[in-house]
VOMARDREN-33944 format. One record per atom (N, C-alpha, C): x, y negated, z. Coordinates in pm, whole numbers, padded with zeros to 5 digits, always signed. Layout:
BEGIN
XYZ
...
END
This chain:
BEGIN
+04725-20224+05453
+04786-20355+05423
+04846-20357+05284
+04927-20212+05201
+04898-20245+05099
+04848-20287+05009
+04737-20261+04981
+04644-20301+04943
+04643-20477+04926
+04599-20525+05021
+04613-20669+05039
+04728-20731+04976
+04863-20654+04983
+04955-20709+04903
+04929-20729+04749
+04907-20616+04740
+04860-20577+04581
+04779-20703+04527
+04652-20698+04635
+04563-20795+04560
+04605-20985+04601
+04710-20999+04638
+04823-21153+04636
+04919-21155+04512
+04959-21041+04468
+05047-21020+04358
+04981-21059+04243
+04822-20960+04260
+04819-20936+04117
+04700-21142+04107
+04680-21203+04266
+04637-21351+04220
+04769-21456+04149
+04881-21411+04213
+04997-21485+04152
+05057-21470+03975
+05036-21331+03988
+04968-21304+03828
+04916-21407+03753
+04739-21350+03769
+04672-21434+03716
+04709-21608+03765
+04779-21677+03828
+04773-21740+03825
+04867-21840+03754
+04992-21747+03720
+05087-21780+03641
+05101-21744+03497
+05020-21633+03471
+05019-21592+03386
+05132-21528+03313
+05176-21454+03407
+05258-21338+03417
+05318-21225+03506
+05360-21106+03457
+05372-21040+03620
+05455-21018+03693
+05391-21040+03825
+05491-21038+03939
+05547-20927+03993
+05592-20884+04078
+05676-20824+04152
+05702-20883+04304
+05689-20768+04397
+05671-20887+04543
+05779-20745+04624
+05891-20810+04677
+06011-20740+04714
+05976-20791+04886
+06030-20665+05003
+06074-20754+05099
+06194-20806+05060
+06291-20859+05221
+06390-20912+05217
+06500-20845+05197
+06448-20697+05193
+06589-20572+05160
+06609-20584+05061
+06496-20668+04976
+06486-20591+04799
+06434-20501+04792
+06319-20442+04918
+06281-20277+04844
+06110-20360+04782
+06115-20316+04687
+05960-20285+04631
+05837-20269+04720
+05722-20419+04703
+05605-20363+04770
+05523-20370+04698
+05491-20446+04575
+05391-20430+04485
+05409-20486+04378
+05338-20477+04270
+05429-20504+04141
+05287-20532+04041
+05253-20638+03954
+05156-20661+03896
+05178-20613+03736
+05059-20529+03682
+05111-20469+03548
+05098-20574+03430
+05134-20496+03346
+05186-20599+03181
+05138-20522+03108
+05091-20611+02974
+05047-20535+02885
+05128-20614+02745
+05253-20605+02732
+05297-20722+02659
+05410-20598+02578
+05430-20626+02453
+05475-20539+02354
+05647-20576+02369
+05647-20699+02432
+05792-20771+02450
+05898-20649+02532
+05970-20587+02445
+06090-20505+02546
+06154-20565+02659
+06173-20708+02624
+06250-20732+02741
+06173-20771+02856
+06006-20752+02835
+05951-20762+03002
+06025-20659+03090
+06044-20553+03042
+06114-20459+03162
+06273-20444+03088
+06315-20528+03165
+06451-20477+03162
+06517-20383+03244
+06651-20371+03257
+06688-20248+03348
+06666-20308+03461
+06702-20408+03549
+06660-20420+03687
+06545-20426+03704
+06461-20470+03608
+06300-20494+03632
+06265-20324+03674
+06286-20269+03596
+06270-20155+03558
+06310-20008+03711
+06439-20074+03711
+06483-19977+03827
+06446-20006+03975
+06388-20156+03968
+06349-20205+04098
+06197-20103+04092
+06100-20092+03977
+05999-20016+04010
+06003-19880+03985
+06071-19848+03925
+06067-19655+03923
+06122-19632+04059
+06258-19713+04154
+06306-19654+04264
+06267-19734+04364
+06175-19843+04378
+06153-19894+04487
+06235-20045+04531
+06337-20020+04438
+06510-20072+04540
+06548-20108+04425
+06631-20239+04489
+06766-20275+04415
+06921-20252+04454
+06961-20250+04317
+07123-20197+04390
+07199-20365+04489
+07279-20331+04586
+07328-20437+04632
+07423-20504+04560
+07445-20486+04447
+07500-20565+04338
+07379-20662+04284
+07279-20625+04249
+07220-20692+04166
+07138-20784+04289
+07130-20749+04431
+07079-20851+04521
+07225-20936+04595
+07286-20950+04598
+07421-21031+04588
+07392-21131+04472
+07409-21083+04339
+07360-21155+04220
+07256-21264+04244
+07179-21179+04284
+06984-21311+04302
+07081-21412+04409
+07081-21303+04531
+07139-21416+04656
+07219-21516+04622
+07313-21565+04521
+07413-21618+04498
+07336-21745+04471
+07232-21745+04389
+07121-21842+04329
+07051-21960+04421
+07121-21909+04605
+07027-21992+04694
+06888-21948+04759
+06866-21811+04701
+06705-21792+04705
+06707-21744+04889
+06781-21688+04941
+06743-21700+05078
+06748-21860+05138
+06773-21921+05145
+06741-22060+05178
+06667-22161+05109
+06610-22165+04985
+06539-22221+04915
+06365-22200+04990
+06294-22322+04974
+06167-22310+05036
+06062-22388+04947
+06155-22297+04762
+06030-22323+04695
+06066-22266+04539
+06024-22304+04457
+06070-22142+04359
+06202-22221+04264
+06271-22068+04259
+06419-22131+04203
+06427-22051+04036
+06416-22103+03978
+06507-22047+03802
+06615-21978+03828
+06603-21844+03795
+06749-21829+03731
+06758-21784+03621
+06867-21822+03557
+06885-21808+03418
+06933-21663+03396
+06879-21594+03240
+06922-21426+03217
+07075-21444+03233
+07110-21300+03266
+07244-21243+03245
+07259-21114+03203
+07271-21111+03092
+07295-20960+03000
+07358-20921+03054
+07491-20925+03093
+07605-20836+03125
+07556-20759+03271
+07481-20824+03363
+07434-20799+03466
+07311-20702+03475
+07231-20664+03338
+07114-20613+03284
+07000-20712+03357
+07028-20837+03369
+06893-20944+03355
+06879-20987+03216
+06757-20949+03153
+06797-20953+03014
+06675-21083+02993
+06596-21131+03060
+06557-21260+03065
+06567-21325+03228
+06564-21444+03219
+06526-21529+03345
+06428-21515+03445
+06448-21575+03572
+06337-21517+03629
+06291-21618+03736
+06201-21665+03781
+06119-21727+03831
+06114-21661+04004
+06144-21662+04093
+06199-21660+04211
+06103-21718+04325
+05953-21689+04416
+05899-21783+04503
+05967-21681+04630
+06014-21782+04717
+06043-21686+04792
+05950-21724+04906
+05926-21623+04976
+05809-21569+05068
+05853-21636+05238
+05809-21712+05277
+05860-21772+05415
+05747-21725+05554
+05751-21704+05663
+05681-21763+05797
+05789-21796+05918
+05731-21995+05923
+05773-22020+06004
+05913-22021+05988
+05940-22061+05871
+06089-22102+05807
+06168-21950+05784
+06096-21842+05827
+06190-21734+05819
+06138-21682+05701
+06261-21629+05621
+06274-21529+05505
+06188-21423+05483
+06070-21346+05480
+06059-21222+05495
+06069-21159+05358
+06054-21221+05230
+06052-21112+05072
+06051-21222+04991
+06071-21170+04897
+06049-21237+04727
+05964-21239+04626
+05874-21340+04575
+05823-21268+04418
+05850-21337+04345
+05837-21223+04245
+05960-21246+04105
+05867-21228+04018
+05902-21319+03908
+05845-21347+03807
+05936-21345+03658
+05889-21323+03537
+05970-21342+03472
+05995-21471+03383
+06030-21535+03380
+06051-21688+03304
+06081-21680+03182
+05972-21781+03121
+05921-21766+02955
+05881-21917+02910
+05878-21980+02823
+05873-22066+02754
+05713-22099+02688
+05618-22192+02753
+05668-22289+02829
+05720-22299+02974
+05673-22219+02977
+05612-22152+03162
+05511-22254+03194
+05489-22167+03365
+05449-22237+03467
+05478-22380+03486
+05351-22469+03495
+05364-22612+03507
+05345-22659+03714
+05417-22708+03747
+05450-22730+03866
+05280-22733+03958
+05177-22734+03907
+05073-22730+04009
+05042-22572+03986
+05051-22506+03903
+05034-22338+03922
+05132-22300+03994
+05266-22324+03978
+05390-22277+04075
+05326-22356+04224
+05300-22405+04290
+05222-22489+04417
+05093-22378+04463
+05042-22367+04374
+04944-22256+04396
+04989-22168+04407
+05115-22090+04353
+05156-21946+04357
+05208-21940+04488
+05306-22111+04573
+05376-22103+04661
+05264-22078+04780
+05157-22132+04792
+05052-22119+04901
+05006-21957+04893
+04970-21880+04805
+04915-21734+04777
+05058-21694+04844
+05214-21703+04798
+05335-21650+04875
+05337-21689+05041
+05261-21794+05066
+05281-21789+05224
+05151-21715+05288
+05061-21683+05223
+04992-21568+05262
+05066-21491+05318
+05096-21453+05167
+05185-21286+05203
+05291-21348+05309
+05370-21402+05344
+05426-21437+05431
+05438-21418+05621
+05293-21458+05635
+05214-21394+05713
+05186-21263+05755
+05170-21200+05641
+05112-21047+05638
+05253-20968+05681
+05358-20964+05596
+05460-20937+05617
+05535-20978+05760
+05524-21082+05830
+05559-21087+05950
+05448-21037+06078
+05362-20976+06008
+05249-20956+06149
+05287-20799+06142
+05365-20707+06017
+05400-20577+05933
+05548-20574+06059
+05614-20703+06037
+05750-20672+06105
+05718-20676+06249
+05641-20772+06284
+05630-20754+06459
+05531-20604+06491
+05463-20572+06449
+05400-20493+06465
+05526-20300+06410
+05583-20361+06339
+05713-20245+06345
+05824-20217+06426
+05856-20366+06477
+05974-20370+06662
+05866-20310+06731
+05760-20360+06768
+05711-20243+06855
+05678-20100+06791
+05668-20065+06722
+05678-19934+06687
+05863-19855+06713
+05935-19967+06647
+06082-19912+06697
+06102-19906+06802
+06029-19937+06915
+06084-19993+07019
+06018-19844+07123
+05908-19830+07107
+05849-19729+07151
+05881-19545+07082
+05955-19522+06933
+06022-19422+06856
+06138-19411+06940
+06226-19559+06935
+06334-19522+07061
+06394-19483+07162
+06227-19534+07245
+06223-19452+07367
+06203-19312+07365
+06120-19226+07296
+06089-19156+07277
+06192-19068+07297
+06368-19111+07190
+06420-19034+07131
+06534-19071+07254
+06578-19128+07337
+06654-19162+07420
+06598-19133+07617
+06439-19114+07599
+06410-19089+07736
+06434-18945+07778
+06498-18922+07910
+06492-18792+07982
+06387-18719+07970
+06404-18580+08008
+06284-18453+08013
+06240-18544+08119
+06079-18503+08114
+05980-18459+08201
+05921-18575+08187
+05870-18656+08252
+05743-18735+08280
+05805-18895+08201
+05886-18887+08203
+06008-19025+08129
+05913-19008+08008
+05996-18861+07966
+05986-18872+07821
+05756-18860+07751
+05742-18781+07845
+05574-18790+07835
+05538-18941+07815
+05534-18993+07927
+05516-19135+07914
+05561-19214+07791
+05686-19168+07696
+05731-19257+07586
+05654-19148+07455
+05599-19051+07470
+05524-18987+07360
+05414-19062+07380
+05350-19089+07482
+05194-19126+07486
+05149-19286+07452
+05319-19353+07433
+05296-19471+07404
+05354-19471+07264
+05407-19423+07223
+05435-19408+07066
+05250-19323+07010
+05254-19254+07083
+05112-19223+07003
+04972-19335+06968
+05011-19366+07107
+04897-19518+07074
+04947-19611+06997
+05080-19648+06980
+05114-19741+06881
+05102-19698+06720
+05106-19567+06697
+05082-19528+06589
+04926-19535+06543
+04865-19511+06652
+04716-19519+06583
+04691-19385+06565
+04602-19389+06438
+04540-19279+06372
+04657-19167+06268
+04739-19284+06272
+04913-19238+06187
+05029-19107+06274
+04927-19125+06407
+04986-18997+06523
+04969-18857+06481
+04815-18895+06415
+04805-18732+06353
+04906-18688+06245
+04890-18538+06213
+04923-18501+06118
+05089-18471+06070
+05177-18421+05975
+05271-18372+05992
+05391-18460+05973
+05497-18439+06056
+05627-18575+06040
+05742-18452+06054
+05853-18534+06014
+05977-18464+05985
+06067-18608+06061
+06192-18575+06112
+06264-18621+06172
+06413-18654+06130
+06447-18801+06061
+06596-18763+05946
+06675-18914+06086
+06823-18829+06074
+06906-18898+06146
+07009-18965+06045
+07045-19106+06039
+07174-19093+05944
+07247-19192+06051
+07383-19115+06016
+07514-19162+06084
+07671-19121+06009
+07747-19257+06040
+07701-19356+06142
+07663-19460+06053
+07602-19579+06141
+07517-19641+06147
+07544-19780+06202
+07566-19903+06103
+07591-20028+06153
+07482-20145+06147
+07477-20242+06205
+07379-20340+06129
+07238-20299+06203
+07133-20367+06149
+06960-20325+06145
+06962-20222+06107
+06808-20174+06149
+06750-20106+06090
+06658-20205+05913
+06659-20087+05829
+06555-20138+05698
+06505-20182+05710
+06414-20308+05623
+06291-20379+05719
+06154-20242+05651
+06195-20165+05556
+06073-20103+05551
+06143-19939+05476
+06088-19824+05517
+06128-19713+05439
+06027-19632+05346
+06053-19591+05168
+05930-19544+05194
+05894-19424+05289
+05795-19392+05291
+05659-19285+05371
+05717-19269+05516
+05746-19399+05593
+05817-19368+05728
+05720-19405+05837
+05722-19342+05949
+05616-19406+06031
+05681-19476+06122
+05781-19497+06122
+05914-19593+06294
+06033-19517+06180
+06086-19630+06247
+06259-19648+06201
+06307-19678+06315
+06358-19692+06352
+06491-19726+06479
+06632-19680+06487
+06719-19798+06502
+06825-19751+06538
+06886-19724+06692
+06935-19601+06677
+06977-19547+06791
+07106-19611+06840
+07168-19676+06946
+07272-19712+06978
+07406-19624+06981
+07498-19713+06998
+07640-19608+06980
+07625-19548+07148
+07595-19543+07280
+07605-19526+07356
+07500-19399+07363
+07362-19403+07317
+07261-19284+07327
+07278-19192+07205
+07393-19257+07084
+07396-19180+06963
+07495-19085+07099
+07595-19086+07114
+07712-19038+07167
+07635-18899+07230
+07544-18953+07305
+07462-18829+07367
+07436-18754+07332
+07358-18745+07217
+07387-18620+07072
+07430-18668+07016
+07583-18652+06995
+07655-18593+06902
+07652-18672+06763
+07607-18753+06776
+07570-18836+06628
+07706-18971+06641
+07748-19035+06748
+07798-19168+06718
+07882-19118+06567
+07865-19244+06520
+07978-19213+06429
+08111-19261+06402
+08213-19191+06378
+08387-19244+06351
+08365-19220+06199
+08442-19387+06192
+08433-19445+06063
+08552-19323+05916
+08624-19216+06042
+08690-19190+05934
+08644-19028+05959
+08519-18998+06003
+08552-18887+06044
+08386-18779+06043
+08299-18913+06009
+08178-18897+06005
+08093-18877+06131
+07988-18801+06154
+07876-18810+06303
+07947-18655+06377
+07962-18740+06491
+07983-18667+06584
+08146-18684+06659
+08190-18799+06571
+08392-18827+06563
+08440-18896+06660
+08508-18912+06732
+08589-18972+06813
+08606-19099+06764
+08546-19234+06751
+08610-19360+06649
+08555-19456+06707
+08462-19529+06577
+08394-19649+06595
+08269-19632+06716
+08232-19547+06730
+08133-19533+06833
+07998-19649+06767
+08002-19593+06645
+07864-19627+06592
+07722-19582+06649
+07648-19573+06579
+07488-19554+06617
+07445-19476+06522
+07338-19448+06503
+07283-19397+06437
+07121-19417+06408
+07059-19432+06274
+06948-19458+06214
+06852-19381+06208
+06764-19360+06297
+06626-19274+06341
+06513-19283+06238
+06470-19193+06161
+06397-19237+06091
+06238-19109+06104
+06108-19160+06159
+06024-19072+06186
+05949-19112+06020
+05930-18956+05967
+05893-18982+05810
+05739-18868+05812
+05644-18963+05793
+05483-18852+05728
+05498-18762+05636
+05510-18659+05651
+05483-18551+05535
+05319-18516+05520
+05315-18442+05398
+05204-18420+05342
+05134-18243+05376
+05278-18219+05337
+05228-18045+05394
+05400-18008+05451
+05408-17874+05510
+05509-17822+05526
+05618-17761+05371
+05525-17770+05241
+05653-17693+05168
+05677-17817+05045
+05587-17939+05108
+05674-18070+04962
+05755-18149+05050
+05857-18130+05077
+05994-18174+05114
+06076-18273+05015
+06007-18282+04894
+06132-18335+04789
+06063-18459+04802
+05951-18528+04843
+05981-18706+04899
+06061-18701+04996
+06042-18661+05104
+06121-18657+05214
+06252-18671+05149
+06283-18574+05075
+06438-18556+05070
+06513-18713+05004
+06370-18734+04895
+06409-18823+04832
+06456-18954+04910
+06334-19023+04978
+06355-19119+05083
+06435-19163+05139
+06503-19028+05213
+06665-19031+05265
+06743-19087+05163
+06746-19001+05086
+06850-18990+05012
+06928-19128+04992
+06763-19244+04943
+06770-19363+04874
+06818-19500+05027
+06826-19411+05174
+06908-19461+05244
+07097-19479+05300
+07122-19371+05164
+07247-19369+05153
+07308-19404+05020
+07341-19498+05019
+07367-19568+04863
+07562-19474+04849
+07471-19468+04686
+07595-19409+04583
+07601-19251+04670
+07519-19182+04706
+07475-19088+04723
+07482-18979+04625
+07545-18870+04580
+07579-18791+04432
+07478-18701+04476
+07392-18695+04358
+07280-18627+04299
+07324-18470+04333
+07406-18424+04356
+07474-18316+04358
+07584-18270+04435
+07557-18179+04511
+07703-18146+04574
+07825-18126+04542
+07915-18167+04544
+08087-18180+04510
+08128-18053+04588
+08238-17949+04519
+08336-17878+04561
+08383-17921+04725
+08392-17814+04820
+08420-17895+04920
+08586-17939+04960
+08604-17989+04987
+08773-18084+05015
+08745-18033+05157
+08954-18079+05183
+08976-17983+05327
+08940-18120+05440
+08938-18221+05406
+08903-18305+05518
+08725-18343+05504
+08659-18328+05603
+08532-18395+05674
+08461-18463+05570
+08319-18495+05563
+08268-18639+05426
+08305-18738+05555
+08347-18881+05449
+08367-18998+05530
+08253-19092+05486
+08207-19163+05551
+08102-19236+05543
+08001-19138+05607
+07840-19262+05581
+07715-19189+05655
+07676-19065+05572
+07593-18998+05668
+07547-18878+05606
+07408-18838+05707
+07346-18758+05598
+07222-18728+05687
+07147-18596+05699
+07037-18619+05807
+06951-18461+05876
+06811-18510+05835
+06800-18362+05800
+06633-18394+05801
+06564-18277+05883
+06502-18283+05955
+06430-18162+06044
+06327-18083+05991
+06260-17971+06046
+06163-17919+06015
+06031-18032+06048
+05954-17926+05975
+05804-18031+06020
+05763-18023+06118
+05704-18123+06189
+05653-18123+06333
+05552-18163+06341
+05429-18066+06428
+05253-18084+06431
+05239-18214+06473
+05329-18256+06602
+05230-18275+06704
+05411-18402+06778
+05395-18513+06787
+05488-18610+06875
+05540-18566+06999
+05514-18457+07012
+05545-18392+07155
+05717-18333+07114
+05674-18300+06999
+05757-18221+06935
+05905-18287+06885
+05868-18436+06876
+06001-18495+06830
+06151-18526+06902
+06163-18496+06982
+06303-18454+07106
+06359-18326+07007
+06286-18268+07036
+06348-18135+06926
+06367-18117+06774
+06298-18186+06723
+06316-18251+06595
+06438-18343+06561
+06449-18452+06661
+06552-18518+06670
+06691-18467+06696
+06708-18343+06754
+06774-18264+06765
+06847-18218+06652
+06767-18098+06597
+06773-18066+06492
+06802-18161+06379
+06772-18275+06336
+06828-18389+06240
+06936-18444+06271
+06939-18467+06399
+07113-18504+06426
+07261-18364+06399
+07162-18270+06460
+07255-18138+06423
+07305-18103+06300
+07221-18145+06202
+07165-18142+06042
+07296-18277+05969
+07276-18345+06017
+07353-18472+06012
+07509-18447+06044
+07505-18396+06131
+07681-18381+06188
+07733-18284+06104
+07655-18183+06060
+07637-18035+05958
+07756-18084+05800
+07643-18206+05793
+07667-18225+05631
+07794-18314+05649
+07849-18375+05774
+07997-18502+05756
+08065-18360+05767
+08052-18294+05827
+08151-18132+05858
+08189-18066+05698
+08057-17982+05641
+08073-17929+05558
+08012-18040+05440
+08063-18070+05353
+08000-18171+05252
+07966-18081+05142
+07927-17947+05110
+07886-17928+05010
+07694-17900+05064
+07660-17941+05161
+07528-17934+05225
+07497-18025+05199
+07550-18171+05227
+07545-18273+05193
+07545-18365+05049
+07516-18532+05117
+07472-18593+05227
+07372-18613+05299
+07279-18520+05255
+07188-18506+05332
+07124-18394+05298
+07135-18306+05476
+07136-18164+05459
+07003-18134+05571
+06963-18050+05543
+06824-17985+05616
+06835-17902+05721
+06751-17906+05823
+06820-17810+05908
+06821-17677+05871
+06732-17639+05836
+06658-17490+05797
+06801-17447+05686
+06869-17538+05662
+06926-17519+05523
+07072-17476+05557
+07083-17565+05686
+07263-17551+05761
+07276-17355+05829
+07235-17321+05811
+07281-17140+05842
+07339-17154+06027
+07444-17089+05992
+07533-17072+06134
+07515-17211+06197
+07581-17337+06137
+07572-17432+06244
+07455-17482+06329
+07291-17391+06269
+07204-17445+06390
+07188-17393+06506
+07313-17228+06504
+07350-17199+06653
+07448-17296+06723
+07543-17328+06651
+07691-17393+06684
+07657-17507+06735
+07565-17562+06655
+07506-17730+06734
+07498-17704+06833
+07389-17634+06874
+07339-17614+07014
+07409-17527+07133
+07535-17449+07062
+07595-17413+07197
+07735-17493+07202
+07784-17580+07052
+07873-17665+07132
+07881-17835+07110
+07795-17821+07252
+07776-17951+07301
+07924-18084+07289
+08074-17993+07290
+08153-18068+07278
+08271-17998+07198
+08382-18039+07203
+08497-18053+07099
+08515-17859+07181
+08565-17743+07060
+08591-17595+07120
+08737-17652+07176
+08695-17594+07301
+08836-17585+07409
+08839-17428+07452
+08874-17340+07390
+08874-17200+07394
+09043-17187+07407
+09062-17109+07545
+09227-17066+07571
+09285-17039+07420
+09190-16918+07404
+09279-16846+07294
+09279-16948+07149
+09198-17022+07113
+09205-17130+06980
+09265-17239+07061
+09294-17294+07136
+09334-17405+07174
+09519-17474+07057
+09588-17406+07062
+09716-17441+07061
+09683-17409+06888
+09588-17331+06791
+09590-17306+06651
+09496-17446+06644
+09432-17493+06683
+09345-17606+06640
+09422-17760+06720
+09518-17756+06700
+09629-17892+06720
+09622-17920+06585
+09684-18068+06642
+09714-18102+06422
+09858-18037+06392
+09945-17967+06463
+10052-17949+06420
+10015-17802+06320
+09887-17701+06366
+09899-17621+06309
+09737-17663+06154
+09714-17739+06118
+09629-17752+06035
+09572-17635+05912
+09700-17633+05894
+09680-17559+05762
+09658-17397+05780
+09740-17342+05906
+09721-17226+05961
+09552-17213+05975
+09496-17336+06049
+09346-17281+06071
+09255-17262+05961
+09309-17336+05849
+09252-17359+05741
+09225-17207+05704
+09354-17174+05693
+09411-17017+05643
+09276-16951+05674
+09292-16965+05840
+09189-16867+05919
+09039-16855+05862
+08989-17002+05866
+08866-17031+05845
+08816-16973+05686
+08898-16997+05560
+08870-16927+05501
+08905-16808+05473
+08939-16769+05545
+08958-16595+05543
+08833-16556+05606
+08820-16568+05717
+08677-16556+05787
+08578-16590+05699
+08540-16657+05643
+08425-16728+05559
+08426-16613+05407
+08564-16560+05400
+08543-16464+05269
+08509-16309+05313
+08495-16305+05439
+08435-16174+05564
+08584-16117+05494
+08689-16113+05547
+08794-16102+05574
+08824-15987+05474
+08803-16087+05307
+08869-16018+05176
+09034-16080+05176
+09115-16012+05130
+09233-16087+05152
+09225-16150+04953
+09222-16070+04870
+09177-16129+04772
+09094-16242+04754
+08993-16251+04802
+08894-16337+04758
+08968-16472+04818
+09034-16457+04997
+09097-16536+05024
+09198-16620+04942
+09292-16548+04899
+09429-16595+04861
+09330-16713+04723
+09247-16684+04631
+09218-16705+04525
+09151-16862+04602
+09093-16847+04672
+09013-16990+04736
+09123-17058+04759
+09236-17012+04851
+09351-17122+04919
+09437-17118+04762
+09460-17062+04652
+09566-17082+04571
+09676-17013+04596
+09667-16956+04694
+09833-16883+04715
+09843-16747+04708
+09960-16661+04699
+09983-16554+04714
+09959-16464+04851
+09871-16360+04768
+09805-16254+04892
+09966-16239+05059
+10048-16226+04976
+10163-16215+05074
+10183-16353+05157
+10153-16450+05126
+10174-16593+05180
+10050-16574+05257
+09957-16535+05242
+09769-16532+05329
+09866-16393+05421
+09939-16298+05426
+09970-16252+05547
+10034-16264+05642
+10125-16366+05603
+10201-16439+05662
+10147-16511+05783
+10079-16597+05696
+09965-16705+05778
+09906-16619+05866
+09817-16541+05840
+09745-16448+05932
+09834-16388+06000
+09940-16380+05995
+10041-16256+06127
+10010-16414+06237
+10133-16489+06194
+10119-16612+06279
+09995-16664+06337
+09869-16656+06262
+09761-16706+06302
+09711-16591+06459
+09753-16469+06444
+09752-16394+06561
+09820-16454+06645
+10003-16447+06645
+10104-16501+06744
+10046-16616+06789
+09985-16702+06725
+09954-16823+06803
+09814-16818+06915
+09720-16715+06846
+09613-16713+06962
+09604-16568+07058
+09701-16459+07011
+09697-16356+07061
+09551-16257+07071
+09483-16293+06944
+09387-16240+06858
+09429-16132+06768
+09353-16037+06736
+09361-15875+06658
+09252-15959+06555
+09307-16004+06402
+09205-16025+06326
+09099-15861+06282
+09150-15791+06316
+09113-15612+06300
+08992-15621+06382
+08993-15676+06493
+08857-15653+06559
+08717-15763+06554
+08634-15695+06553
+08532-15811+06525
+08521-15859+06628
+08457-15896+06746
+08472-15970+06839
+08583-16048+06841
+08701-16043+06793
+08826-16186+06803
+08764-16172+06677
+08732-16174+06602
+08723-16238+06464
+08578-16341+06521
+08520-16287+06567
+08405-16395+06576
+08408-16527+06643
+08502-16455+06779
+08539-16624+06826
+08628-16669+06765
+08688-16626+06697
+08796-16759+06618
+08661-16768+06500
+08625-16755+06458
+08532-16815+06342
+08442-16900+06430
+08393-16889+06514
+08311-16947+06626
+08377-17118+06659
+08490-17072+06666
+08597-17196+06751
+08635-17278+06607
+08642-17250+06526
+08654-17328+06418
+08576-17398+06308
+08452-17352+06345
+08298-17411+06275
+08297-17526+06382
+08293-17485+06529
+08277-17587+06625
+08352-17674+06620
+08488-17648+06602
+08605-17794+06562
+08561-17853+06448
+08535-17795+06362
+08470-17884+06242
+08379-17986+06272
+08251-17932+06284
+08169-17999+06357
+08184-18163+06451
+08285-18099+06538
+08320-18220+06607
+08467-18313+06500
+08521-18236+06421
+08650-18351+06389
+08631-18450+06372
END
């Protein structure tokens, strides 16, 4: 169906005699008609960043929106705004079926322009695409609808039955290798389109809860809060070792997303964050995949220097911890050190443990004096009646405190 888009763009083109650009209703990028024009300001920065990344920032679609263009049902001017990096005007048909919204094409507006029977012609070629794009969206609820089940039905014959109907809805798109990214939490729709995704769906706050994903708004996936949802996303890979679309893809589902991991801070990441799974042959396989991406997901709101979007293969210890704690550590002996009254004590603990119990290396991470880190640690015993001397209590308190993380 690409394709077909392509060749509506590039008739609105030629028919205007200039090039288009054909957005859904997210603003993400579906096809884009080329230029051969020496003029710098054909690509300006939004022109520009809408096609190198697909996407526009929600600043600059606020901006368009302001213009009327979701309710308009025929092409609207808007005038440049430098300060905004619209560095010329732009010509606006917006894409309808059946009175509903589905995308935009954009044009750039030039002097004389388009005389009102080529804009008439461009608007009939836009309700093409109109069409196409809504036969793309109904034909994607049922694809969400059947990914969902998939990822929410019980073992055994439940869940068979929701693989064998996601496989037929996929088609020929069943074959071949997929990866599994969770982001939470999760409000609103799902995207109307992702790139290289085969189903999107959002998972509810009630089946997120089930793994471990709902999300608390202050606390990230897996938190006690808003009892959000979470955003299912089944993505085609190419082979098992090019991961960096994948990674990318995600990524560009978490806006203002840092290119780079930040130093980690003593409280949780707030906001969404995300998992991406290993590769998976075969749809049989995606329960466990889904797994693993939600685990991956809760990983990176926990520890944020993995993050915001962390891999499973990539999270170390926590892809045991996911899976053996199903809920918040209620361990006799950590119970009364993991209150909020003692915070900073566990802190103590956790990185002491994490420096394999250097008292140097410790004191230098927390800032304080080696004598102040023994302090903490005498008390950090009195309170759980733990020998930091022995490995076995050293492991379950390191054990009990990855797992509180996890869940805070």
């Amino acid at each position: 169906m690409k394709g077909d888009y392509q060749d509506l763009v590039d008739e609105i083109s030629a028919l205007l005699g200039a090039p288009a650009t054909l957005e859904n209703r997210d603003f993400r990028l579906i096809a884009f008609g080329a230029h051969d024009s020496d003029d710098d300001l054909v690509m300006d920065p939004v022109r520009t960043r809408s096609i190198l990344t697909r996407q526009s920032t929600a600043a600059v679609r606020s901006w368009f929106e302001a213009y009327g263009i979701t309710r308009a049902t025929g092409p609207v001017h808007i005038p440049a705004a430098p300060d905004a990096g619209v560095l010329r005007g732009r010509i606006c048909l917006p894409v309808r079926y059946r009175g509903i919204v589905q995308g935009y094409v954009w044009l750039l507006d030039q002097e004389p322009g388009p005389g009102a029977q080529a804009l008439a012609a461009a608007m009939e070629v836009a309700e093409r695409i109109g069409v196409l794009l809504a036969e793309e969206a109904k034909a994607g609820a049922g694809l969400s609808r059947e990914f969902l089940a998939v990822l929410t039905a019980g073992r055994g014959w439940q869940q068979d039955m929701a693989v064998s109907a996601l496989r037929v809805a996929l088609g020929p798109g069943a074959e071949g290798l997929h990866a599994a990214v969770c982001v939470a939490p999760w409000t609103g729709e799902a995207p109307a389109s992702v790139p290289g995704a085969a189903a999107v769906c959002v998972v509810p706050g009630d089946a997120a809860d089930a793994t471990g994903v709902a999300g608390a708004s202050g606390g990230g996936p897996g938190g006690s809060g808003s009892g959000g949802g979470a955003l299912a996303v089944l993505l085609r890979l190419r082979s098992t070792d090019a991961l960096a679309p994948a990674l990318t893809a995600v990524g560009r589902l978490l806006p203002g997303a840092p290119s780079a991991p930040a130093p980690e801070p003593v409280a949780p990441a707030r906001g969404p964050t995300a998992g991406l799974s290993d590769p998976v042959r075969t749809l049989a396989e995606l329960p466990a995949a889904w797994a693993q991406a939600t685990a991956a997901a809760r990983t990176a709101a926990a520890r944020p220097p993995l993050g915001p979007v962390a891999q499973w293969s990539e999270i170390g210890p926590y892809r045991m911890l996911a899976a053996l704690a199903a809920g918040p550590a209620d361990d006799p002996a950590t119970r009364t050190l993991l209150g909020p009254a003692h915070r900073e004590l566990a802190r103590t603990a956790e990185v002491f443990l994490d420096c394999a119990g250097q008292a140097g290396r410790a004191a230098a991470a927390l800032g304080i004096h080696r004598q102040t880190l023994y302090y903490r640690l005498g008390r950090v015993e009195q309170l759980t009646g733990l020998d930091l001397d022995d490995g076995e209590d050293r492991l379950l308190l390191h054990m009990a405190l990855k797992a509180a993380r996890l869940h805070r």
